[in-house]
N, C-alpha and C positions, 0 to 999 in steps of 0.2 A: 826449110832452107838452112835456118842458123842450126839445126842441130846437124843439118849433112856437113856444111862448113866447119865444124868443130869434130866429126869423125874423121873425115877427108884428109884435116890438118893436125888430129891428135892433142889439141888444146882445147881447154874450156871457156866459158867467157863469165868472167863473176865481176857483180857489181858490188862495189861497197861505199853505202851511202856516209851520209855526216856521222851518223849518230855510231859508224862501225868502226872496228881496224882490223888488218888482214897480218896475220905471221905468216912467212913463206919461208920454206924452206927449200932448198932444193938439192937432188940428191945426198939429201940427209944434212944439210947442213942451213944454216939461219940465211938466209939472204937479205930479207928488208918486210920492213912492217908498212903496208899497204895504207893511204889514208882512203877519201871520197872521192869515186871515179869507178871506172869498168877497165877491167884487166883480161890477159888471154894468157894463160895458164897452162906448158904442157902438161899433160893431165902423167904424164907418164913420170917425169922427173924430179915433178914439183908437189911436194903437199901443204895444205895451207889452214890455221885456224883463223875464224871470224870470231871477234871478241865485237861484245857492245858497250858501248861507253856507259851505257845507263848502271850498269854493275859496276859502275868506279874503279872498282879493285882489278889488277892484271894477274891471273889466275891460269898460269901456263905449267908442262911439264919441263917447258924449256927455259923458266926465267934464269935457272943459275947460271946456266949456258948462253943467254941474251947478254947478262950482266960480266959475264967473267971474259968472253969472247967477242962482245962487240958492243962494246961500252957505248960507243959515239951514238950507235944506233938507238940505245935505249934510253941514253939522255936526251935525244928529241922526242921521246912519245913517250916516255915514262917519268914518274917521281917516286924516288924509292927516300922512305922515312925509316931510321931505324931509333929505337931506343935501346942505352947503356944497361947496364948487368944492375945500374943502382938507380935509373932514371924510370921517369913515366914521361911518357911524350904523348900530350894531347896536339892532334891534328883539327885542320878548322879548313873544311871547303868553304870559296869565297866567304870567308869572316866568318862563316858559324861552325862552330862546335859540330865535328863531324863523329871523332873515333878517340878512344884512349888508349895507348899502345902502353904494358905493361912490359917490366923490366928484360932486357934481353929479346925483345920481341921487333918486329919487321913487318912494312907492307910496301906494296908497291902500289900506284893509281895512276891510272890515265893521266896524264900532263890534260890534255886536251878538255878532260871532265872537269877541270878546276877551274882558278888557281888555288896549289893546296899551300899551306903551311904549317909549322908544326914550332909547340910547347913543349920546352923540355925544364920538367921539376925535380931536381936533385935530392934522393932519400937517403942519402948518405949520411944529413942532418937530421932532419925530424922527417917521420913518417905524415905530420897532421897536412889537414889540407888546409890551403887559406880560407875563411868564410864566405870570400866575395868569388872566390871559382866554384866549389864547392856549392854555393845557389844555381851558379852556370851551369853545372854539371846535372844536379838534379833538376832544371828546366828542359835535359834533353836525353827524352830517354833512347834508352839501347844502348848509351855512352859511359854511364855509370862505374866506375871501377872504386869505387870508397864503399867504406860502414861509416854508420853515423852513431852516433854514444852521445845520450843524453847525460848530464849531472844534475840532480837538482839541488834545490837551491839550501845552503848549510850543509853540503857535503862536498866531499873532494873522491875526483877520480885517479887511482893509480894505476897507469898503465904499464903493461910488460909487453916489449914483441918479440917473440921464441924464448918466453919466460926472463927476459933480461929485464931491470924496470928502465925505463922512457921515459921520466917523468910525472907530473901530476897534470890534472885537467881541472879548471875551475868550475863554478854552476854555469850550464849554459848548454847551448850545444855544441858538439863535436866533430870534426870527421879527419876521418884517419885512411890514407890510401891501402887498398886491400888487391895486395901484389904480392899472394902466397904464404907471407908468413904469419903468423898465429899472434892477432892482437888481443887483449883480454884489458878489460876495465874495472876496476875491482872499487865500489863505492863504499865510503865510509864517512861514516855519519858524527858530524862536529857539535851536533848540538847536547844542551846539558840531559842526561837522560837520569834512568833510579834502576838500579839493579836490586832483587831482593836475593835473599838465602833465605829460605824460609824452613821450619823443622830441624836445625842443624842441633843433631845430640850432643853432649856435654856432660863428663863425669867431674863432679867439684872436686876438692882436696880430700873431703870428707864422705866420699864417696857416695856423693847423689846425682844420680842421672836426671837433666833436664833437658829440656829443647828451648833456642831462642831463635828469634826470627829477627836478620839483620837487616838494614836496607843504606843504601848506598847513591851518593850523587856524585856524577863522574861525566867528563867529557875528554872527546880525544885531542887534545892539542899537535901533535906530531903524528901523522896520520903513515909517512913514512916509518920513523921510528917503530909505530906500533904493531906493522904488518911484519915491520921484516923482524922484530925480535920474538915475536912468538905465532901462534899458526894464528890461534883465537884472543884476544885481548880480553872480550867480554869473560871468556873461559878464565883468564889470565887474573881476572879483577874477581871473580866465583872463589877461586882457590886461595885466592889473599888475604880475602876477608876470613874464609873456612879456619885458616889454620892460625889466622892472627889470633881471632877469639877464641882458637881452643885453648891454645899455647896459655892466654892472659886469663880466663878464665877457670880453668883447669889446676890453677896455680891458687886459688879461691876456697874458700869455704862459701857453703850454703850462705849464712848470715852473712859474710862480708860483701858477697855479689848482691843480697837483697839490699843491704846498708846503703850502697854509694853504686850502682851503674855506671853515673856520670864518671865517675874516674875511670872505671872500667875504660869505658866508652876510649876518652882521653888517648890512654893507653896501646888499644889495639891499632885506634884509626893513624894516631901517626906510626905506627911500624907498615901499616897498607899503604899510608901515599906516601912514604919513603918509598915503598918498593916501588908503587907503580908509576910514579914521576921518574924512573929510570927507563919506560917501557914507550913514555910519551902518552902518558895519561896524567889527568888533573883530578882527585877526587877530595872533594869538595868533603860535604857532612856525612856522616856517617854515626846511625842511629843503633841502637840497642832496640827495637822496639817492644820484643816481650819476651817474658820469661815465663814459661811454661813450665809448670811441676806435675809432678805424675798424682794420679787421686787421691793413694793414699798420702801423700805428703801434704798434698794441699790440706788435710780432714787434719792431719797433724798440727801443722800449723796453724789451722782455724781454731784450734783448740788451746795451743799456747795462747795466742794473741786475745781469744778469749778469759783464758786464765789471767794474763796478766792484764787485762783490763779491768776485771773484776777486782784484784788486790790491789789495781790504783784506785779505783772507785771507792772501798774500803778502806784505805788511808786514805783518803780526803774527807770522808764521813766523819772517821775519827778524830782526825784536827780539826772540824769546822763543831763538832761537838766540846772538845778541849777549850777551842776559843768559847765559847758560847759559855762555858762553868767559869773563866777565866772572867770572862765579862762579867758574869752574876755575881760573882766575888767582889771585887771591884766594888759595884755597885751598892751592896751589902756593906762595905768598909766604909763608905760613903757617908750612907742611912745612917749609921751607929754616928758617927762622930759628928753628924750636924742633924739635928732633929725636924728644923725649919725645915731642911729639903723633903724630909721623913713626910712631915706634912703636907708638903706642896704634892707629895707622888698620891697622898691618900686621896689629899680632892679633887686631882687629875683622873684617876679610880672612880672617884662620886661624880664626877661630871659626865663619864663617858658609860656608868650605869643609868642613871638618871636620863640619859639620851634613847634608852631603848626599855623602859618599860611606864606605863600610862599616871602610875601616881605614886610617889613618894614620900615617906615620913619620917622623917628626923625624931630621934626619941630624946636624944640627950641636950636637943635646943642651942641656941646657936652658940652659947658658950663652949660646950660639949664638942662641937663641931670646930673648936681651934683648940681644945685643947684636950683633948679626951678621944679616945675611939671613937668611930661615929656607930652607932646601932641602927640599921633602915630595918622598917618595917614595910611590906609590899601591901 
């Protein structure tokens, strides 16, 4: 019967419960958005979309034409959020974290699915996101519009966004809203570290090829500084040391680099952290630590050094021999001019024989014995 009723009269009969809404248009134009209720519809004049609430969003071909030609209409059934060309607008169905609308961007929702509201964060400032949203946001997924950048801990992050720098980021964690444009975090590490150069050739004054092997302590103190004045810093600090020591020792003779290092040393290191305390670098000690010679020079050298240790050796023989006839002399001047001592050396002589063989005999008897050579017989 209801379908002859509806041919008869050329209307349809559509019910649209709670949870729907109806757009009618009629002959081609927006008439009114249906709530919950049964309607009759000429089927002829009138066309109609059913939207359901449960999809939040108003998803029509007709919203710019609801919105631009009958405002009043779609301020009772709609909420339209928009975000700015430099904003984020996080939206929040009854109080929770529903959606994050990225810059320049638009939606529309059911009035009736909510109530909606909306967060607008201004990136005109800083891109970062607060900490305590930023936990909010990653408690809800599908909402997510940030990158998170960790720092750890004694370093610093330099951030660029479309290659401009944005500042630094300390140790800790990060986030930064991610609406298109290209953020990059470049870490750079403040603690005290050692660079070597190790095998670095070297022609002396006197033209001997050597190799030494330098080592370096250095920290970045100005982490800004040292990005933007050169590409690599650690490169920056490689080539400082390179050319310091060739320039200072190159200016050298063999023997004067083997004589004193230490000055050496002196020398190169303050021309390296003059330069590199302009770059925003702190370098600390800086070591000489070997001097390498090629084979045959080392065999060379071993052979001087031999040489001349041998000709010290042999003067010292010789003076310790000089002294030792100088003493005898002496000694001998002595004896002659006092006879008593003469005597006392002879029975110091008889005493210390007499100590090492089993019997003894005095031939010249005791008078002989103070005044006379003494004669033993064994």
């Amino acid at each position: 019967m209801m379908r002859l009723i509806e041919y008869l009269t050329g209307h349809d009969r559509i019910t649209v419960t709670e949870r729907e809404r109806a757009l009618v248009l009629r002959r081609g134009r927006i008439e009114t958005i249906l709530g919950a209720g049964v309607y009759w519809l000429n089927r002829r004049t009138t066309l109609r979309e059913v939207h359901d609430l449960d999809r939040l969003r108003f998803t029509s071909a007709y919203e710019d034409a609801l919105w631009r030609d009958h405002a009043d209409l779609a301020e009772r059934h709609l909420t339209r959020i928009e975000a700015g060309p430099d904003e984020v607008v996080i939206v929040h169905r009854e109080g929770r974290l529903h959606e994050v609308l990225r810059p320049a961007a638009r939606a529309t929702y059911w009035t009736a699915a909510g109530p909606w509201t909306a967060e607008a964060h201004d990136l005109t400032g800083t891109l970062a996101v607060p900490a305590a949203l930023a936990k909010r946001l990653e408690r809800a997924p599908g909402t997510v519009a940030m990158v998170r950048t960790e720092v750890p801990e004694a370093h610093v992050g330099l951030m660029t966004v479309d290659g401009a720098e944005a500042g630094t980021l300390g140790p800790g964690a990060h986030w930064v809203w991610d609406v298109g444009r290209k953020v990059e975090v470049r870490l750079v590490d403040t603690r005290w570290r050692t660079h070597d150069v190790a095998g670095q050739e070297i022609l002396t004054r006197d033209r001997v090829t050597l190799r030494v092997n330098i080592a370096a302590v250095y920290r970045v103190t100005d982490p800004v500084r040292a990005t933007r004045a050169v590409k690599d810093h650690v490169e920056a600090l490689h080539r400082a040391l390179q050319l310091a020591f060739r320039k200072t020792l190159g200016a050298l003779t063999l023997d004067a680099l083997l004589a004193d290092k230490v000055a050496v040393d002196a020398e190169a290191a303050n021309a390296v952290r003059a330069e590199m305390a302009e770059i925003g670098i702190e370098v600390a000690e800086i070591a000489l630590k070997d001097v390498i010679l090629p084979g045959e020079m080392r065999e060379i050298l071993n052979r001087v050094v031999e040489a001349q240790k041998a000709a010290e050796a042999n003067v010292i023989r010789r003076r310790e021999e000089t002294n030792a006839t100088r003493s005898l002399l002496n000694t001998a001047k002595v004896m002659a001019e006092n006879p008593v001592m003469l005597r006392l050396k002879e029975l110091e002589a008889l005493e210390a024989i007499a100590g090492k063989v089993e019997r003894l005999t005095v031939t010249n008897g005791t008078e002989g014995l103070l005044t006379d050579v003494v004669r033993l017989r064994d």
